[in-house]
Structures are given as C-alpha cells and as structure tokens.
N, C-alpha and C positions, 0 to 999 in steps of 0.2 A: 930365706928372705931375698938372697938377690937372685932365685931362682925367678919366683915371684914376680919381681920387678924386671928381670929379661922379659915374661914374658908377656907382661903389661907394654912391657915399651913396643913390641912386636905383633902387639894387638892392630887387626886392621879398624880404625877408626879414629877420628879427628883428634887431633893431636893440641892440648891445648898448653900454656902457658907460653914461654917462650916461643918467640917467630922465629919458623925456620927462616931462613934467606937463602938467594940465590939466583943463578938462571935454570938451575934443575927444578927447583921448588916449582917459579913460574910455567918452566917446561909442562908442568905433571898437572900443575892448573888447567894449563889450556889444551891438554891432550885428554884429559876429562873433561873438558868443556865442548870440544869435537864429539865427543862419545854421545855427552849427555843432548845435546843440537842435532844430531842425528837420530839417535833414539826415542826422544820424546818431543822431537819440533820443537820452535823457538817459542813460544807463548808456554809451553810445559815446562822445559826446563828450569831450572832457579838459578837463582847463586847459592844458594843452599844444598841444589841436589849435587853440582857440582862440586859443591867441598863435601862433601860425602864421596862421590865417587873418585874423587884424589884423594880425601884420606886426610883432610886438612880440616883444619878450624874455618868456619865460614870467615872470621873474622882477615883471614891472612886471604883468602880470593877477596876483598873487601880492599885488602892493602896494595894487592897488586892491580884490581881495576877497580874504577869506580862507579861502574852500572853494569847492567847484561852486555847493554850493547859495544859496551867496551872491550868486554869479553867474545862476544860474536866477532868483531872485529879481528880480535888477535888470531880468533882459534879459525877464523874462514880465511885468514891471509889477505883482508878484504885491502882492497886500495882507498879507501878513503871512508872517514867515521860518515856514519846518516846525520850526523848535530852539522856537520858542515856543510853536505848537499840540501839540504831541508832550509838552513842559512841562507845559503847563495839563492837557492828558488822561490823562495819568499821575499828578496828584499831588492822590491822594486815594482814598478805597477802593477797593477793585479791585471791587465786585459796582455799582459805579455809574458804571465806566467808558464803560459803551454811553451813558449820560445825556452824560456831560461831552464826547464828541466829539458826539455831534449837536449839541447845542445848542452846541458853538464852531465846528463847521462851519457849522450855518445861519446864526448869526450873522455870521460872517466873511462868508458868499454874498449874505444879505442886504442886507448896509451898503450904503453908498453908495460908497464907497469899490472894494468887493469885486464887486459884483452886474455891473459891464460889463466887469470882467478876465474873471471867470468867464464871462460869458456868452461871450464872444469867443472863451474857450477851449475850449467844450464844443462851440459851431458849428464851428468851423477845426476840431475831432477827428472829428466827422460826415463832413466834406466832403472830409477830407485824411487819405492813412493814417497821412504821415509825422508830423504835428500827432497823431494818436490814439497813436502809438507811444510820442511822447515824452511826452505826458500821463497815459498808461498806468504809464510807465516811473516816474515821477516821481512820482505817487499812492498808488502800489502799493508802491516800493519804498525814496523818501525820508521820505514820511510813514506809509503803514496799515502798513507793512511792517515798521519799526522800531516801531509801537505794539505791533502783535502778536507780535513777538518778545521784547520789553519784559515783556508779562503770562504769558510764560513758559509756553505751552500744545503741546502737538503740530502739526505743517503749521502753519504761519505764516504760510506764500505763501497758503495757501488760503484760511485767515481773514482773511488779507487783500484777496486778491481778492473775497471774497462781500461784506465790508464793503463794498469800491470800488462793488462793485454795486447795493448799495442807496442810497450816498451819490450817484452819479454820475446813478441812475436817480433819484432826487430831483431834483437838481438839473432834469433833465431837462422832466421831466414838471412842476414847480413855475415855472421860468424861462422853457422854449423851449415846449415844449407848452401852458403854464398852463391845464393842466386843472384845473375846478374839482372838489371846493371846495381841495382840494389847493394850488391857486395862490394865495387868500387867506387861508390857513387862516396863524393869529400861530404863530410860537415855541414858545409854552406849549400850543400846541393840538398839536403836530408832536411835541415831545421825547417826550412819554408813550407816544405810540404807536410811533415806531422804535426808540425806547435796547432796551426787550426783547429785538428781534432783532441789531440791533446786539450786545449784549450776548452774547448768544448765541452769537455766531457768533466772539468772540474768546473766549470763557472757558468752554463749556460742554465736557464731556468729548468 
C-alpha cells in the first residue's frame, strides 16, 4: 500500500486537496504559463491549460493570479497590468484619446524599466511566428481591442489593428531599427505628431 501511494503522489498530474505554497509553486505557475503563451498564443491558452502543464490544481493558478491577464503579466515580465493602461487612456475626453495612449505607450516603452521587456518582445515576434501570434493576440485584443470597443465606434478589430500598426511600427523603427531622428526624437516631440492619426483611426466615422 505505500508503494501505491508513492506512486500516486509522483503521478504527473494536478495535485489536489491541500495548497501547495510558495515562491517555487508560483515559479512553476508562471514558467508554464510562458510555455503555454508561446505555444498556443494568448486567446488559446487557459488557466486551465496551464495548471495542467504545471501540474497543479487550476484552483491554486486561481489563488496565485486572478485572470489570464494577470498571469500574462507575470510570466512576460511585462511592466505594467493592460487594467491600468486601458484606465488611464479612457479617462478623459474622448477627442484626446489618440494623445493619452501614445504618450502612455511611449512612456511605458521608454522607461527603464519597460524599454528591454519590450525590446525582447518585438525581436522574439520578428524571429518567431509562435512569439508574433501571441503578441499580436494580446495587443490587439487585451489592450487596443477593449480601447476601441470602449469609444464605442464601428469595426473595432480594425481600429484596432491599424492602431497596433502604428504603435508596434514605432516601437520598431525607434528601438530596433533606431532610425533617425525618429530614434532620438523626446516624448513631447513624438505625441503631436502620432495622437492625430491614432486618433483617427479610433474615433473618426
């Protein structure tokens, strides 16, 4: 019998009753959760597939975050939750919205903090389809995707995708390419000239 029970307990598969705890438990969370975001993009993956592929009870990925995107967050290193850029770019007049997501995007891409997540993530989307999938997935439709549906306009996927376009081709061409002047060019010199189309592109008819 406690042969048995050895090797019940060394069975790969979710573990229930008692919560494990820990920083290893969450470690193993969110290094399955990289695995499962890279191999099945962001809209595929679960919270379910991921405690499967940790080896846990969905219930304990549950205890440690409290949505996907929670989870996305932890396991991309990301510098700041989408609940709070989505926050800030909503709240305030709607004809100055194109302003307040550029300048909290480049802001956030700029920092210190933001500038070698980001970089890390636009190269791995170049080189990798499965990495473009989920960055696509995730840009498109946990962040620009809920803006643009938020300002209440016709096609939202679309104004969302053309926004990703300009913000992602930014990033691009300012980071990895650093083409000038483009690549030195401050904050207050960049906001005036994108918010327009930005702008545009979520709220005009």
């Amino acid at each position: 019998m406690t042969t048995s029970a050895d090797d019940s307990e060394s069975a790969p598969r979710p573990r229930r009753g008692r919560r494990p705890s820990g920083e290893d438990t969450r470690a193993t969370v969110v290094a399955a959760a990289r695995s499962e975001f890279a191999s099945r993009g962001y809209e595929t993956a679960t919270m379910r597939s991921i405690a499967r592929a940790a080896g846990v009870d969905a219930r304990l990925v549950h205890h440690y975050f409290d949505s996907k995107e929670d989870l996305f967050v932890a396991a991309m290193e990301l510098p700041i939750h989408p609940n709070d850029l989505i926050e800030k770019v909503l709240d305030g007049p709607r004809d100055r919205i194109g302003e307040r997501l550029v300048r909290f995007f480049l802001g956030v891409w700029d920092s210190p903090e933001g500038r070698p997540v980001i970089l890390a993530l636009v190269r791995s989307a170049v080189s990798h389809d499965d990495a473009a999938q989920m960055l696509q997935q995730f840009v498109t439709g946990a962040i620009l995707g809920r803006i643009a549906s938020a300002v209440d306009t016709p096609d939202p996927q679309m104004r969302a995708a053309l926004v990703a376009s300009q913000m992602t081709g930014l990033v691009f061409v300012r980071h990895v390419l650093k083409i000038e002047p483009v690549a030195s060019a401050s904050l207050d010199e960049l906001v005036p000239l994108l918010a327009p189309t930005v702008q545009r592109y979520l709220t005009a008819p």
